[in-house]
C-alpha positions in Angstrom: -18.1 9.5 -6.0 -15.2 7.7 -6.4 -12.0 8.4 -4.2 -10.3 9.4 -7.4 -13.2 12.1 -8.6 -12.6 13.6 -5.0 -8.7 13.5 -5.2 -9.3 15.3 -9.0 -12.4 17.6 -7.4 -10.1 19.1 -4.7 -6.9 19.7 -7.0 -9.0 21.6 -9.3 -10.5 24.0 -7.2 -7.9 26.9 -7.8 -5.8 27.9 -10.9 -2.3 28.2 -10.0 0.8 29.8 -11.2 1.2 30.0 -15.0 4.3 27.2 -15.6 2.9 24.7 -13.2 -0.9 24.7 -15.1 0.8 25.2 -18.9 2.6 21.4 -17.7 -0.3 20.5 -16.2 -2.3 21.2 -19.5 0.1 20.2 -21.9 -0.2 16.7 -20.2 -3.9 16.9 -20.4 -4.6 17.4 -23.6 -1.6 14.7 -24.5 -3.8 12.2 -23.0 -7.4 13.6 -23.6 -7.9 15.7 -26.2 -8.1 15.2 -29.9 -7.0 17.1 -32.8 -8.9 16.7 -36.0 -10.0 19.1 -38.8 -8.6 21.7 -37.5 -10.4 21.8 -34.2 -9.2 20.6 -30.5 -12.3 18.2 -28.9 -12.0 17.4 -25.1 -14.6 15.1 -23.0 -14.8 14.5 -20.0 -17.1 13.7 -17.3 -15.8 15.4 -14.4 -17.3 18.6 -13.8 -14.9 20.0 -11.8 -12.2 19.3 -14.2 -14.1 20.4 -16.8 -14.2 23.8 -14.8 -10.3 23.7 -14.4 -9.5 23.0 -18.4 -11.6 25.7 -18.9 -10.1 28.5 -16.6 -6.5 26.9 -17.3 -7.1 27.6 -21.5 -8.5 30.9 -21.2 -5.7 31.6 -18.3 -2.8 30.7 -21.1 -4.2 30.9 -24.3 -7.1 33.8 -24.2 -9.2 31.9 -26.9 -12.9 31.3 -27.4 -14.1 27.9 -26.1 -17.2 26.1 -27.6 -18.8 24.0 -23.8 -21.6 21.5 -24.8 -22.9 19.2 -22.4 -25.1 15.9 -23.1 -26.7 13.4 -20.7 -26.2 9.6 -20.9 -28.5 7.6 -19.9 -27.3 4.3 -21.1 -26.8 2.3 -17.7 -26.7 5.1 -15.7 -27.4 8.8 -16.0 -24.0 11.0 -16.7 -23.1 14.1 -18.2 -20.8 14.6 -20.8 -18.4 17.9 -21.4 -17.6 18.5 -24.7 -14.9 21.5 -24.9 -14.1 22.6 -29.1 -11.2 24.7 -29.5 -10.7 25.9 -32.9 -7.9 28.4 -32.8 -4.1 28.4 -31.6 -3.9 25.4 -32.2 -0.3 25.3 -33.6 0.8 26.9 -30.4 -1.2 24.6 -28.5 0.3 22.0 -30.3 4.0 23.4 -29.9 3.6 23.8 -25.9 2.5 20.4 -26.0 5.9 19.1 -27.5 7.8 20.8 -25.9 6.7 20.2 -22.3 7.5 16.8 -23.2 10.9 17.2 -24.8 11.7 19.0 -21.8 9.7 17.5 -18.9 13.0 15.1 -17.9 14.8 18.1 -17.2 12.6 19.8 -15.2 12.3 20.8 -11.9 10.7 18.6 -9.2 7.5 21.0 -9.1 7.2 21.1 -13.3 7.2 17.3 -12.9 4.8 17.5 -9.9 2.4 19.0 -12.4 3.0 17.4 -15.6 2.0 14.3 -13.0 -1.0 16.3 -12.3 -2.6 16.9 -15.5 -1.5 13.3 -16.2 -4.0 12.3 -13.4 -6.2 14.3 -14.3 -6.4 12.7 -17.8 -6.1 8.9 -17.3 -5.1 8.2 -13.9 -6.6 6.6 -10.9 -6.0 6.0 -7.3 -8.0 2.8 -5.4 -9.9 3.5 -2.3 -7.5 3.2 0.3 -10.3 0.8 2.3 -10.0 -1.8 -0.6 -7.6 -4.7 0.0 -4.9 -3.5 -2.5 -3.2 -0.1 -2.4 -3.5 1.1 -6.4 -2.2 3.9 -8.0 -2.1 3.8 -12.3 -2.0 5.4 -15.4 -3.3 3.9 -18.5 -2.0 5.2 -21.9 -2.0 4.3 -25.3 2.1 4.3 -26.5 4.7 2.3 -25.0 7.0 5.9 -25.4 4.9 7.2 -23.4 4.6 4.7 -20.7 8.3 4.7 -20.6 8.7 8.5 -20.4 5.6 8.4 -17.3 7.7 6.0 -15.5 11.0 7.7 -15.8 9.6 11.2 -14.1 7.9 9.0 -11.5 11.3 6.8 -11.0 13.1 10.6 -11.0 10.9 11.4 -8.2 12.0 8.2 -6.1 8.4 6.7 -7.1 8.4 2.6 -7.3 6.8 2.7 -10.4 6.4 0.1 -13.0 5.1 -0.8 -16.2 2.8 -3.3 -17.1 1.3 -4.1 -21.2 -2.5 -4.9 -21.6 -3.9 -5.7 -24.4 -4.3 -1.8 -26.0 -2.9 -0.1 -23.4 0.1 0.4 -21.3 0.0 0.9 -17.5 1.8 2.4 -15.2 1.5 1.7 -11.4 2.6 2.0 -8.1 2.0 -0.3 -5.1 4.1 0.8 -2.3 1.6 2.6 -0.1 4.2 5.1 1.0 4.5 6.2 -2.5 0.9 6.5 -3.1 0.8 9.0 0.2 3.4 10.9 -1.1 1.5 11.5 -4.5 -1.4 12.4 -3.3 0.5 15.1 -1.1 2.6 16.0 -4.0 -0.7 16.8 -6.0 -1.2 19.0 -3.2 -5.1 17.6 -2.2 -4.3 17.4 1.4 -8.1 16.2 2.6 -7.4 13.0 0.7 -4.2 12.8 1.9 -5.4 12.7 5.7 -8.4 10.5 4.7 -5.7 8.0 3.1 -3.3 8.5 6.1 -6.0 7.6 8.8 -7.1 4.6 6.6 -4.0 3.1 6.6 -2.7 3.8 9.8 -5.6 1.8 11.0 -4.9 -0.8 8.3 -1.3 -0.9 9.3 -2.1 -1.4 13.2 -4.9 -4.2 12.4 -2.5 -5.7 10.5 0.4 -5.8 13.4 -2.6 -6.7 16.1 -3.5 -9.7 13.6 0.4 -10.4 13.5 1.2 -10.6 17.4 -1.6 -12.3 17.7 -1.3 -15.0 15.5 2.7 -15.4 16.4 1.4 -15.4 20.5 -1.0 -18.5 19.2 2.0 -20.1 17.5 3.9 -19.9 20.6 1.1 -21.4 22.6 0.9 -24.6 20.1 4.5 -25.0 20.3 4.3 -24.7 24.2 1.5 -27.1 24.5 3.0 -29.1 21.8 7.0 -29.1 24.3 4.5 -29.6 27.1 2.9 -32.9 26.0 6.3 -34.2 25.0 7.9 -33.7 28.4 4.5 -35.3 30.3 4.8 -38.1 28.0 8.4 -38.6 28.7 8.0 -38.6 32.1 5.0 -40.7 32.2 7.2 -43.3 30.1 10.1 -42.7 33.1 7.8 -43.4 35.5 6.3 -46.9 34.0 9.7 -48.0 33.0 10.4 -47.2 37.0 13.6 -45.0 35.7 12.9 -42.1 37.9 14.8 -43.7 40.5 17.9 -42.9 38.2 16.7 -39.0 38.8 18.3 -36.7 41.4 16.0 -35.0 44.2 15.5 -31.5 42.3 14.4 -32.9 38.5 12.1 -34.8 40.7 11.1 -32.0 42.3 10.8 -30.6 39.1 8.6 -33.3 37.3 6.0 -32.8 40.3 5.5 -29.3 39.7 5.0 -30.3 36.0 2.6 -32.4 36.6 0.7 -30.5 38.6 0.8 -27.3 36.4 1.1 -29.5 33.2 -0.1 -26.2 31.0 2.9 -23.5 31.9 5.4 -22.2 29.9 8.8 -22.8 31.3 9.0 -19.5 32.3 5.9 -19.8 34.3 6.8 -22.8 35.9 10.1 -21.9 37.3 8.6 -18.4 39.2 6.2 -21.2 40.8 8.7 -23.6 41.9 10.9 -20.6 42.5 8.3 -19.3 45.1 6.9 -22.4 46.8 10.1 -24.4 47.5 12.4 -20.8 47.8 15.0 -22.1 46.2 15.3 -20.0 43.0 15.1 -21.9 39.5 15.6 -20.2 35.7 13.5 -20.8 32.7 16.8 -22.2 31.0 17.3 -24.5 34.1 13.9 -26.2 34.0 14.6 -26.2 30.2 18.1 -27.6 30.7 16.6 -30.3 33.2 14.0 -31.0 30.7 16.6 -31.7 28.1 18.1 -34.7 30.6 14.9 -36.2 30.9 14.6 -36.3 26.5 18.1 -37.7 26.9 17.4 -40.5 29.1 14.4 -41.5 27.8 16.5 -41.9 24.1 19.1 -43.6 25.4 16.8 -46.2 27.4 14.3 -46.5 23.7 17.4 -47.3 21.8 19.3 -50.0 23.8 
């Protein structure tokens, strides 16, 4: 089962109040339905949301619903739902129009479910242990992509929209906004699975950072290091460190002899063995002299 069948299992378990579900089923049967020769045809292949259109129509509307169900076996075995609705359908039809002619409007829980039925009908959600975080819908009518995105945008959703061939998309990225969705839909055991996912993501993702900034500090340390030993190997077979006062040469011994410190490093151990107390930025600053001299000397 897909991470998407389980968001849409666990938000159709119970029917709830009668506004929230009519939005909810208007957007439904926008997106999945069909009305031809006087008769409403809906397929799906999700039982449980089969289950929910059924209890949602009979809930609101009271009419007599034709269920048939075939099995595919083309590729792999599936069932079909086939709901046929052949009565009310001009009122069916009316709440349909005008849960969209007002759904900008709306409260922030009528939009919650008019998202809801959306997902229901053509939306999907990745698994949250794929690389990308993924959350789209994909309809038919650029109207209707443009209306989607405005209630998500009115809902401070990052949403955009993107044209395929036949179809338009709508998406979201931002894993934030994905999290809040899925709580907004109200299926709160996806919600934690996708929380603890991604907090683990999240914190591999900052380990992987520190380390890889800790290994960039260690080149350029190793890479400073090799330039100061050079420089004072080049001192010392030019015989310049006799130009050097008594501390940078006590200095360039303790280099040498701890050639793979960092600067801070170095001056606790000079700091400790000789007791006279020397900063990072001093060993740095004498370090700096020692570049300089060895310029000057090259370019004369």
């Amino acid at each position: 089962m897909t991470f998407s069948s389980v968001i849409k299992d666990e938000i159709t378990k119970e029917v709830g109040d009668y506004n929230a579900d009519l939005a909810a089923l208007c957007a439904y049967l926008k997106f999945n339905s069909e009305i031809k020769d006087n008769r409403l045809t809906i397929i799906s292949e999700n039982a449980s949301v089969t289950r929910w259109l059924f209890k949602t129509l009979k809930q609101n509307y009271n009419l007599e619903i034709i269920l048939t169900t075939r099995t595919i076996k083309r590729f792999k075995v599936r069932n079909l739902y086939i709901l046929e609705i052949k009565e009310k359908l001009d009122i069916i039809k009316a709440d349909i129009e005008q849960t969209f002619n007002e759904l900008l409007s709306n409260s922030e829980e009528e939009k919650m479910a008019f998202l809801k039925g959306l997902f229901l009908a053509c939306g999907s959600i990745n698994d949250p242990k794929k690389n990308l975080y993924h959350l789209e819908f994909l309809v038919k009518k650029e109207k209707d992509a443009t209306l989607i995105n405005k209630v998500l945008l009115s809902l401070n959703f990052k949403s955009k929209i993107l044209k395929r061939e036949r179809e338009y998309m709508v998406y979201i990225k931002a894993s934030e906004n994905i999290s809040d969705f899925i709580k907004g839909l109200g299926a709160m055991n996806a919600l934690f699975y996708f929380e603890d996912i991604r907090i683990y993501k999240d914190h591999k993702n900052m380990v992987n950072r520190l380390n890889n900034c800790e290994q960039a500090n260690v080149e350029k340390s190793l890479k400073s290091s090799a330039i100061i030993l050079g420089n004072i190997k080049y001192l010392e077979d030019q015989d310049l460190t006799v130009l050097l006062d008594e501390r940078l040469l006590t200095i360039i011994d303790y280099k040498k002899k701890y050639p793979d410190t960092s600067l801070a490093e170095l001056a606790k151990i000079i700091t400790m063995e000789t007791s006279k107390s020397i900063t990072k930025s001093g060993i740095n600053h004498h370090f700096r002299k020692i570049n300089e001299l060895v310029s000057k000397h090259q370019n004369n």
